[in-house]
C-alpha positions, 0 to 999 in steps of 0.5 A: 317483336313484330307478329311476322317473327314471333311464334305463340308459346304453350304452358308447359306440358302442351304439346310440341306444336306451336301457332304461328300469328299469321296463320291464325285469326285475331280471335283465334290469337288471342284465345292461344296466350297464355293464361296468368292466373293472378290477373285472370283472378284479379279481373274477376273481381274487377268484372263486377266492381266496374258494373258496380262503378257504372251504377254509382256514377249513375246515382252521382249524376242524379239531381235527387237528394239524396242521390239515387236513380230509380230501379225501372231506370236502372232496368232500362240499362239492364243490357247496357250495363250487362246486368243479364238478371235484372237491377234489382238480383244484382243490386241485392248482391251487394248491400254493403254498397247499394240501399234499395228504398220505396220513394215516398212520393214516386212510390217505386223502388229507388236505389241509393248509395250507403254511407260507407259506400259515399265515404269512399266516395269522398275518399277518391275525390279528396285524394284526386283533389290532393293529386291535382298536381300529378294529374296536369304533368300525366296530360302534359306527358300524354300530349307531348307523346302526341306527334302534333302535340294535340290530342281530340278531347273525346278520347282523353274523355275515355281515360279520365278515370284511369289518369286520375283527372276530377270529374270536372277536369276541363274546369279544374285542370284545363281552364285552372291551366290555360297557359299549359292547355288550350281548348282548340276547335275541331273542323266537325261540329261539337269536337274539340281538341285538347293542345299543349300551349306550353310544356316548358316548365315540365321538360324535365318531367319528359322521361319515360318510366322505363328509364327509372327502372335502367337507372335501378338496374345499372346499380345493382351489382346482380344486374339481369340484363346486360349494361350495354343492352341496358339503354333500350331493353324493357323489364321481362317478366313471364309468367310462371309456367310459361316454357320459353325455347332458346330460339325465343330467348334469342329473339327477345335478347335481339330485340332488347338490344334494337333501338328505338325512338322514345315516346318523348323524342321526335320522330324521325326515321329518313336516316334508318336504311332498310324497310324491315329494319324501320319497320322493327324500330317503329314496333319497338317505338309503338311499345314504349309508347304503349308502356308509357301510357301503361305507366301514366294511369292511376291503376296500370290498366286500361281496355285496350279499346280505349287505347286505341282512341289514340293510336294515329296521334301517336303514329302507331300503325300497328294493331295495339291488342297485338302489340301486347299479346307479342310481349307477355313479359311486359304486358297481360291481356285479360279478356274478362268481363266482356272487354279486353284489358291489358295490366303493365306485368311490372306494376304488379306483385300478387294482384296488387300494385307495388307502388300504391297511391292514394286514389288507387287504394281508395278504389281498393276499398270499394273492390274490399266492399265488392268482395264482402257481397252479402257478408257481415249483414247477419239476414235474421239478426235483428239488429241488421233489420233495425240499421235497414229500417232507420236508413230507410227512414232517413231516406224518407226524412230527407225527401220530405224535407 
């Protein structure tokens, strides 16, 4: 629904008015939707499992054996990675994942990962290795969203992680792929563009996740929606609480009906006649290309800043934080953590993903060793001491080796 025609919804039991989006400024738009509270939780514990991501890659990257990064280093970065109470408090927070140790030749505190943290590590990358496949048909499917089928190499940098590629992904997925992928160079120093050479042998991979769930609903017998709407409506689901008035159910059953142009399909719009009529068609074409992508990460979720690295190859021209504030039944914007990020509503059930796999519980298990905090560690018990003490000596064991 386009920002021009839709009116902002209060929780039920506020008052009668209602905030129109012209009216009101961005920050101001985004401060007025509608809270869930299942994501809002969700991202509350997704805030501090990122900052703790950020410091484990640090540790990964360094050369040292084992891998750890010092705590002035660390201290460096402090407002970088918004630890606004220094490494060494947040560290401590989180003994489950971080083993803070004396370097025996630098004689400063170090910071390393434990070995349940490292076996979750491990668990990622053999499951990304084993998802190999899946990862190639993701960037094939990204690329053929692309109006000329090429996308900057810099921004698919920034979705690495929520795609599911290796971190070595230009080895193991571009170069292992040269007759799918071709690095091009750009016409500035140091940019590269990623093309797709040739995405033959994926055609019948093109369909958009939007259409497995028509095909679902078309067979039931209770279908929601109706069969002729079918074709281009997307799955709605508001949140609990949220009162919707009949002239937006109106809405939004006119715009269910609107078609549209597929992610995958080509562009072209000299037939439609009517400005405001290529201008709906456009929006809803931006929102299936925003629900694709939505449906192409590992997670379902993606900072919206992220996405938006890949708006003009996608020929949206619409501001992508709006599109998903003007469809809360499709989509949630959380602005947790000091960033904005948005969740597919229909990927999750109880702030957990429906259709799991197996990088996505890997990564659960580090938010499980996240949430644990301090618990299970027993501070006086003597045992716990011991089990600190002899890692500390393996540490120092594999250093002087």
């Amino acid at each position: 629904m386009a920002t021009q025609i839709f009116k902002k919804l209060r929780p039920a039991g506020a008052t009668a008015a209602v905030i129109r989006r012209t009216k009101t400024t961005s920050a101001q738009y985004v401060d007025s939707r509608f809270r869930d509270p299942t994501f809002e939780k969700l991202m509350e514990k997704y805030k501090n499992l990122l900052k703790v991501i950020s410091i484990q890659d640090l540790i990964l990257a360094s050369n040292s054996t084992p891998p750890s990064v010092s705590l002035d280093f660390l201290h460096r970065l402090s407002q970088r990675l918004h630890l606004n109470r220094g490494p060494a408090a947040f560290l401590r927070k989180y003994p489950h994942i971080f083993h803070i140790f004396n370097h025996p030749v630098k004689l400063q505190p170090f910071c390393t990962l434990t070995p349940a943290a490292l076996k979750i590590v491990r668990l990622e990358s053999m499951a990304i290795d084993s998802s190999l496949p899946l990862a190639v048909t993701r960037l094939v499917k990204l690329l053929s969203m692309s109006l000329t089928k090429k996308l900057p190499l810099r921004a698919i940098f920034k979705v690495w992680r929520e795609l599911g590629l290796p971190d070595n992904f230009e080895d193991a997925v571009i170069s292992s792929n040269s007759d799918i992928f071709l690095l091009q160079d750009g016409n500035e120093p140091n940019t590269h563009f990623l093309v797709l050479n040739d995405g033959e042998a994926f055609k019948d991979c093109l369909i958009p996740a939007v259409e497995n769930w028509r095909v679902v609903e078309c067979c039931k017998e209770d279908c929601s929606v109706d069969r002729t709407d079918l074709k281009y409506s997307f799955k709605q689901a508001f949140p609990p609480g949220m009162r919707l008035k009949k002239n937006f159910k109106a809405k939004v059953k006119e715009w269910q009906r609107l078609p549209y142009i597929g992610p995958y399909e080509e562009l072209g719009l000299e037939e439609i006649s009517g400005a405001k009529s290529r201008m709906m068609r456009m929006e809803k074409r931006a929102v299936g290309i925003v629900h694709e992508f939505l449906s192409l990460t590992v997670e379902k979720m993606v900072e919206v800043e992220k996405i938006s690295h890949f708006r003009k190859w996608f020929g949206i021209d619409l501001n992508v934080r709006d599109l998903f504030l003007d469809h809360p039944g499709m989509f949630y914007l959380s602005t947790k953590g000091k960033r904005h990020t948005v969740f597919l509503r229909e990927a999750y059930e109880r702030g957990c993903l429906i259709e799991s796999n197996p990088v996505y519980e890997a990564r659960r298990k580090l938010l499980d060793l996240v949430l644990l905090g301090c618990r299970g560690l027993g501070r006086g018990d003597n045992k716990s001491n011991s089990v600190d003490q002899s890692e500390e000596n393996e540490v120092e064991e594999m250093y002087n080796d």
